[in-house]
Legacy VTK file of the C-alpha trace (Angstrom):
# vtk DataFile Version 3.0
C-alpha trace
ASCII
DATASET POLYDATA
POINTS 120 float
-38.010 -30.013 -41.408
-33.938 -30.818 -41.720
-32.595 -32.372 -44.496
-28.730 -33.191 -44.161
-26.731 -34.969 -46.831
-23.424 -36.237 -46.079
-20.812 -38.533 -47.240
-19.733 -36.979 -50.695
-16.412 -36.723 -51.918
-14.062 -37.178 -54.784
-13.452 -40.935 -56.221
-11.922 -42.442 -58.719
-13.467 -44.483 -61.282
-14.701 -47.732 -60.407
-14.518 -45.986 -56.498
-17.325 -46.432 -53.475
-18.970 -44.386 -51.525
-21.649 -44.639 -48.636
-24.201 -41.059 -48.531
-26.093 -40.666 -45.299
-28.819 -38.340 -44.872
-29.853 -37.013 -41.439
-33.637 -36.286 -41.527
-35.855 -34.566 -38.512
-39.343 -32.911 -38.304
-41.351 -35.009 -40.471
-42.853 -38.296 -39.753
-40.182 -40.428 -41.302
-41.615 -43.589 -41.168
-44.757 -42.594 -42.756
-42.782 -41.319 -46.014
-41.532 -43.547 -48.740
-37.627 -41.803 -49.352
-35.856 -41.073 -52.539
-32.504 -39.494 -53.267
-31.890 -37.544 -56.452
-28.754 -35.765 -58.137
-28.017 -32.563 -60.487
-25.526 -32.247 -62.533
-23.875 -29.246 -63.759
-26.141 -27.916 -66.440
-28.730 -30.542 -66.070
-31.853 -30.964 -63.982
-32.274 -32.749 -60.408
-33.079 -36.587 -61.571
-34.316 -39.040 -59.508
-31.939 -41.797 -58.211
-33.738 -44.210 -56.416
-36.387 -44.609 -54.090
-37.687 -46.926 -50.676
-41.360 -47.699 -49.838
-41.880 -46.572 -46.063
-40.640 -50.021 -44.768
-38.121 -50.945 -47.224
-40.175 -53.453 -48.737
-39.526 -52.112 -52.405
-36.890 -49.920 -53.854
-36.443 -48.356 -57.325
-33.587 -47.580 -59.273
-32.742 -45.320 -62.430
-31.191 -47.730 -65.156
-28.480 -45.806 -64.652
-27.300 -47.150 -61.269
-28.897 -50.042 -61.234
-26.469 -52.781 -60.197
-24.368 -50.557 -58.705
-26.126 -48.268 -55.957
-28.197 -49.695 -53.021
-30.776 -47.566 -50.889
-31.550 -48.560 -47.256
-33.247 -46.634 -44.645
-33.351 -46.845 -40.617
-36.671 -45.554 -39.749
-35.263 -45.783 -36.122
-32.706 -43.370 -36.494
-34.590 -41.190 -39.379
-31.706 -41.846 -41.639
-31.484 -42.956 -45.677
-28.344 -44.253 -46.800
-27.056 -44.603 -50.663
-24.369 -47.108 -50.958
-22.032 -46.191 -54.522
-20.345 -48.603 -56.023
-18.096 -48.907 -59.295
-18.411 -44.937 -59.574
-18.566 -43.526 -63.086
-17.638 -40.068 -63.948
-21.347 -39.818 -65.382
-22.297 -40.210 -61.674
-20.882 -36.818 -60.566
-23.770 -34.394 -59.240
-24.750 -33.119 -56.132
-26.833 -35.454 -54.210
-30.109 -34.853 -52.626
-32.388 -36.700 -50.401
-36.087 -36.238 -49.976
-39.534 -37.603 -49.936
-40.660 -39.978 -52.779
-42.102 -37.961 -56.029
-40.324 -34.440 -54.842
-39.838 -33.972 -58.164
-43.654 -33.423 -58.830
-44.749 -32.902 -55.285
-41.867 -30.532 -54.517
-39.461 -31.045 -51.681
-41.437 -32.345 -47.561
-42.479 -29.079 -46.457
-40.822 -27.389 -49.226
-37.536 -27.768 -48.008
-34.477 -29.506 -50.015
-31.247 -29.987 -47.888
-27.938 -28.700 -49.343
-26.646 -31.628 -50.763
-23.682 -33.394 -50.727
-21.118 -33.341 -53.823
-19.696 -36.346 -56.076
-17.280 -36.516 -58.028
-16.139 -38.790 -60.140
-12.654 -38.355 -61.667
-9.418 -39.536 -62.474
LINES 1 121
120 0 1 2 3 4 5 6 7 8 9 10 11 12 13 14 15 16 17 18 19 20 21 22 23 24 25 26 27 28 29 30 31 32 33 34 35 36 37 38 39 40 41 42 43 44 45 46 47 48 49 50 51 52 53 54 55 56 57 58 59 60 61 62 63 64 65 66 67 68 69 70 71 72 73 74 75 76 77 78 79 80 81 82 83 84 85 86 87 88 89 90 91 92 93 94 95 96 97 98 99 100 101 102 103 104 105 106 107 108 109 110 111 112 113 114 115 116 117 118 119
């Protein structure tokens, strides 16, 4: 199992940003997809989520309005689209299965992220 999270950077305020993660060795059309962050000092928080064919997603109130998950089960990717950044939304930013958090990571495994930042 390969988790790769891409697409981080540093914004400013009120900034975009597309992540992308790159997924292999599970059957990724059979898993409903979620990305989480971690802030410094804080625990890994869920972000939003995507039922196996897109036909629900889920966002924290937090980024609601403002963030959009997609997935291409063709290509085994899950994107994040950013938008009107806040410096609240700097973390490092993990994909994975749906309920990681409880379950744990798909097959144990958590890719190494990919950093925001949010800053003026």
């Amino acid at each position: 199992v390969q988790l790769v999270e891409s697409g981080g950077g540093l914004v400013q305020p009120g900034g975009s940003l597309t992540l992308s993660c790159a997924t292999s060795g599970f059957p990724f059309s059979e898993s409903a997809m979620s990305w989480y962050r971690q802030a410094p000092g804080k625990g890994r928080e869920l972000v939003a989520e995507i039922t196996r064919w897109s036909s629900r997603t889920n966002y924290d109130d937090a980024v609601k309005g403002r963030f959009t998950i997609s997935r291409d089960n063709g290509a085994k990717t899950v994107t994040l689209q950013m938008n009107n950044l806040k410096p609240e939304d700097t973390a490092v930013y993990y994909c994975n299965r749906a309920f990681a958090l409880t379950l744990g990571g798909i097959a144990g495994v958590w890719g190494q992220g990919t950093q925001v930042t949010v800053s003026a």
